[in-house]
MARPA-463106 format. One line per field, with one value per residue: x negated, y, z of N, C-alpha, C in turn. Coordinates in pm, 1 decimal. Each point is the difference from the previous one (the first is absolute). Last residue first. Layout:
<pts>
nu	(X, ...)
nv	(Y, ...)
nw	(Z, ...)
cau	(X, ...)
cav	(Y, ...)
caw	(Z, ...)
cu	(X, ...)
cv	(Y, ...)
cw	(Z, ...)
</pts>
This chain:
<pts>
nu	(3061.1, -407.7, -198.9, -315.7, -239.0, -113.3, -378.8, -345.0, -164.7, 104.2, -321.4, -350.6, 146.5, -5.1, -425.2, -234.2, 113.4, -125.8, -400.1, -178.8, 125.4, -165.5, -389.5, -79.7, 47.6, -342.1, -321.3, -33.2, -221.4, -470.9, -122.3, 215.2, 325.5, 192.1, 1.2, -373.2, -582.7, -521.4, -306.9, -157.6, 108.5, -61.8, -153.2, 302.2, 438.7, 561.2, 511.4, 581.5, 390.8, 68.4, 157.2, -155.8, -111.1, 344.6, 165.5, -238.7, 82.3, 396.8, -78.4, -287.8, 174.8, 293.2, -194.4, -162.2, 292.3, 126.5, -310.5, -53.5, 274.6, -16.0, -280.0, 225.5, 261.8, -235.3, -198.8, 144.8, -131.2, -264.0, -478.9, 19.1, -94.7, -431.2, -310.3, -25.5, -304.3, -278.2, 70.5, 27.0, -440.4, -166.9, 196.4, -136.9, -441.0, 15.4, 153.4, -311.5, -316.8, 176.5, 1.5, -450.2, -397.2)
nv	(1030.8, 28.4, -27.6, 153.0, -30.7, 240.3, 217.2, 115.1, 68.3, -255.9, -329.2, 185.7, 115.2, -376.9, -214.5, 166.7, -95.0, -408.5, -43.4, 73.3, -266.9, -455.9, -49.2, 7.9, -440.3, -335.2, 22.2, -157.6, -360.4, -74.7, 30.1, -436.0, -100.8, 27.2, 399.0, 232.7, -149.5, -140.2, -286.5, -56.2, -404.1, -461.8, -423.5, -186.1, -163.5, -70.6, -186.8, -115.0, -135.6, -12.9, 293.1, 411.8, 293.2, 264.5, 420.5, 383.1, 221.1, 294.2, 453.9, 310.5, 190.9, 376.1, 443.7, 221.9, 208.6, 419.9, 357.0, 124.8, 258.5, 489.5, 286.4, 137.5, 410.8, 461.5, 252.4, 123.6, -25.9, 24.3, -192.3, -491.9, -198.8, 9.3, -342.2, -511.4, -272.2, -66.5, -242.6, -474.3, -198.5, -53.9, -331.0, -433.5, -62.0, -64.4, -420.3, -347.0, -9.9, -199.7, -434.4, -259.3, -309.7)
nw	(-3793.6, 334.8, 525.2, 434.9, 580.9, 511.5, 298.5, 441.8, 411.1, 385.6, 206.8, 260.9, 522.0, 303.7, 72.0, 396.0, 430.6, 96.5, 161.7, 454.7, 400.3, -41.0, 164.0, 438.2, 245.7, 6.1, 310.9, 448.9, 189.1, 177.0, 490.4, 364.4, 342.4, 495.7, 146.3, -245.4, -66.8, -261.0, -232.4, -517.0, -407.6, -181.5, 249.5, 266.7, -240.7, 65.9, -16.4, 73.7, 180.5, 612.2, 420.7, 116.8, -378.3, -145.7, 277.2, -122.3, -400.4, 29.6, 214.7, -197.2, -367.6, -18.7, 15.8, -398.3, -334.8, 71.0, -66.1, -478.9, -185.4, 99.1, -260.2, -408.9, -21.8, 59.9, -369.9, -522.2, -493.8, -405.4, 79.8, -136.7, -468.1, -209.0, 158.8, -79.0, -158.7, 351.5, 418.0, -30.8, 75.6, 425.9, 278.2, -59.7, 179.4, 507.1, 137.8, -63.4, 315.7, 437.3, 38.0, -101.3, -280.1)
cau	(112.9, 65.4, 11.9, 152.2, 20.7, 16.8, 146.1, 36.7, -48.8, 65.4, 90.6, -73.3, -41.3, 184.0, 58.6, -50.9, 34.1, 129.3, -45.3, -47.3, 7.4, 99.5, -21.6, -12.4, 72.6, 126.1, -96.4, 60.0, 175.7, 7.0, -70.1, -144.1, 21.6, -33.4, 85.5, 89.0, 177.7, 76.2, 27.1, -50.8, 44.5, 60.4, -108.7, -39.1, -92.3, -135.2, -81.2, -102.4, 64.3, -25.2, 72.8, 16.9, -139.0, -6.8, 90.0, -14.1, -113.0, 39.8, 119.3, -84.0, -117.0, 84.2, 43.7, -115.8, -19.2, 94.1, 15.5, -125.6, 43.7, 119.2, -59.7, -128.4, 52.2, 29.1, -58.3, -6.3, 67.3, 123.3, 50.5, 1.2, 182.1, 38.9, -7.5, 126.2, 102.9, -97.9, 31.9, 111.6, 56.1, -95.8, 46.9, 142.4, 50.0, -51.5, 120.2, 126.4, -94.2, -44.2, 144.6, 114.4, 49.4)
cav	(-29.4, 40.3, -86.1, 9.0, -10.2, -124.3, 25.4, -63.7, 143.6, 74.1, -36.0, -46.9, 73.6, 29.2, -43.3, 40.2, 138.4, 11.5, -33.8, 125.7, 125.6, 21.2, -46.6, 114.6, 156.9, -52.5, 70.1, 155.1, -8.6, -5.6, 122.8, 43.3, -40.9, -136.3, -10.9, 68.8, -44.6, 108.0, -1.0, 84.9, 136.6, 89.3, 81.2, 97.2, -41.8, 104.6, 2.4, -10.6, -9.7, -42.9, -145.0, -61.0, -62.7, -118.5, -139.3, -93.0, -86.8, -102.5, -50.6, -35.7, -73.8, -159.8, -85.3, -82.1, -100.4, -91.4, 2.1, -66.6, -157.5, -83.2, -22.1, -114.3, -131.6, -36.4, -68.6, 53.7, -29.8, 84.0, 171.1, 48.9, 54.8, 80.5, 102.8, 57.2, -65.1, 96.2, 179.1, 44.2, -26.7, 83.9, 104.3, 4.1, 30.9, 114.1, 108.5, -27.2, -11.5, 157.8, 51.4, -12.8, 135.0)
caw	(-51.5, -118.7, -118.6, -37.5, -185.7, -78.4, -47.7, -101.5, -101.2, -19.0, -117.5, -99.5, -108.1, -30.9, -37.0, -182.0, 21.5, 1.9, -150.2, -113.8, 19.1, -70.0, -155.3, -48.3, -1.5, -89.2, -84.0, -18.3, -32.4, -121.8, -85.9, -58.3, -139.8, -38.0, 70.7, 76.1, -32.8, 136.4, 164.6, 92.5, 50.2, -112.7, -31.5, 74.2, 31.7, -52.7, 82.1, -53.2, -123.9, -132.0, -15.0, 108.3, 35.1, -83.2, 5.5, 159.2, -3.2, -43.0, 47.4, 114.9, -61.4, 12.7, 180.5, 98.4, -19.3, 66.3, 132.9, 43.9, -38.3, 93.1, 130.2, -64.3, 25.0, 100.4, 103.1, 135.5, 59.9, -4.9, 25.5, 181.2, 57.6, -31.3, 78.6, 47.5, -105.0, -124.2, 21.6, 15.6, -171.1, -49.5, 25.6, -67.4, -109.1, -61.7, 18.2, -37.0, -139.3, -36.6, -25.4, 152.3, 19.1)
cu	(-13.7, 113.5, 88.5, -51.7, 97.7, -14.7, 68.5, 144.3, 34.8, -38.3, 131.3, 81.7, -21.6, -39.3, 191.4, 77.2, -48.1, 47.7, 168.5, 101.7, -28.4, 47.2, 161.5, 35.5, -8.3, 75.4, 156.3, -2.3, 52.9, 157.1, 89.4, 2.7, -166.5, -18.5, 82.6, 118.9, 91.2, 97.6, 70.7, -8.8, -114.9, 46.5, 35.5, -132.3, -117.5, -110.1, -99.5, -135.8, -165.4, 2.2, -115.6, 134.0, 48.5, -177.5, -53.6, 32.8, -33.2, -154.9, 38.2, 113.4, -52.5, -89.3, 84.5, 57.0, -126.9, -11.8, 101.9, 72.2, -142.5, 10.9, 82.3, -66.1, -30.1, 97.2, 63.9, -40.2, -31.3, 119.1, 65.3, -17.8, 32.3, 160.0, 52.8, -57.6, 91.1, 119.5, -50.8, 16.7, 133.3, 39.3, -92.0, 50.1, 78.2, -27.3, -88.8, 109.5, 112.1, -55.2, 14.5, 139.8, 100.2)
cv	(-92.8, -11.9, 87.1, -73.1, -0.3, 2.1, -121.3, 42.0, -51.7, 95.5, 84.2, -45.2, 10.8, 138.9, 45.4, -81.7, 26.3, 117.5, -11.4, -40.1, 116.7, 112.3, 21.1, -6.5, 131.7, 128.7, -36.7, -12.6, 114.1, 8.3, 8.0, 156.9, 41.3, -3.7, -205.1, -38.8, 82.6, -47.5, 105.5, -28.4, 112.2, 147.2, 98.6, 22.8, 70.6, -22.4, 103.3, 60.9, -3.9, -45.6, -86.9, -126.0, -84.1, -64.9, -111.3, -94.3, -37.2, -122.9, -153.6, -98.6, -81.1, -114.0, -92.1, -54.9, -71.9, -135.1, -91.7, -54.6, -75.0, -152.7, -58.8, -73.4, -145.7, -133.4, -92.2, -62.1, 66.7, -79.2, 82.9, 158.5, -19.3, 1.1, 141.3, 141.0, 157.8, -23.0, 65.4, 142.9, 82.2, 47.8, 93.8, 114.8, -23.3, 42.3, 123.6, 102.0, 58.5, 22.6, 143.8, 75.0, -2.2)
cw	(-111.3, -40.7, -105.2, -184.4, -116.8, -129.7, -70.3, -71.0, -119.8, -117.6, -24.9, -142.8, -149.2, -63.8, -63.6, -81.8, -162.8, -9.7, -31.6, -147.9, -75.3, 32.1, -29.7, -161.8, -80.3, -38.9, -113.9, -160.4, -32.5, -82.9, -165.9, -49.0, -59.0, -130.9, -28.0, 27.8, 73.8, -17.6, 85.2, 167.6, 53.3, 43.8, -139.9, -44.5, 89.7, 6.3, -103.5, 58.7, -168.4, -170.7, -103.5, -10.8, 124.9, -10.5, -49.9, 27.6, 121.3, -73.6, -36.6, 42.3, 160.6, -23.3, -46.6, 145.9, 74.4, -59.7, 33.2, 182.9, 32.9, -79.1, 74.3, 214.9, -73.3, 1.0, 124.8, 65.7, 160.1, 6.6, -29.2, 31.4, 167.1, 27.3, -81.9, 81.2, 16.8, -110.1, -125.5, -24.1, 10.7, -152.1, -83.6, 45.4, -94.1, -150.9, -20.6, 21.2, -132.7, -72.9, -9.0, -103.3, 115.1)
</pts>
């Protein structure tokens, strides 16, 4: 299995898991953390490909790469960009547990 294979449906599971308390959340700054965690994403998998910190099997990838960081690296980002935002939703709804006198 490639790696896109793979992120596509761990994003796929994510957005269906998490698609009722995403729509009653605001768009737009769910979208700005997507947008900033991907350029620190492009940014710093560059860095750390070109020192060699770590490598890519290339028959695992796609071969695109933005801006040196494989296709497949976004997919993390995003993943946490979505799922952190629910998640803190999710466990806030929670009530504590109040212990019996």
């Amino acid at each position: 299995m490639t790696n896109i294979v793979l992120n596509v449906i761990v994003l796929a599971v994510l957005g269906a898991v998490s698609w009722r308390v995403l729509r009653g959340m605001r768009g737009m700054p769910l979208v700005w953390t997507v947008v900033h965690l991907c350029v620190l994403t492009a940014v710093f998998d560059t860095i750390m490909i070109d020192v060699d910190l770590y490598v890519f099997d290339p028959d695992k990838i796609l071969g695109w790469y933005v801006w040196g960081a494989p296709l497949e690296d976004f997919a993390y980002a995003i993943a946490a960009a979505v799922g952190m935002p629910v998640l803190w939703v999710v466990l806030g709804r929670r009530r504590p547990r109040q212990d019996a006198p």
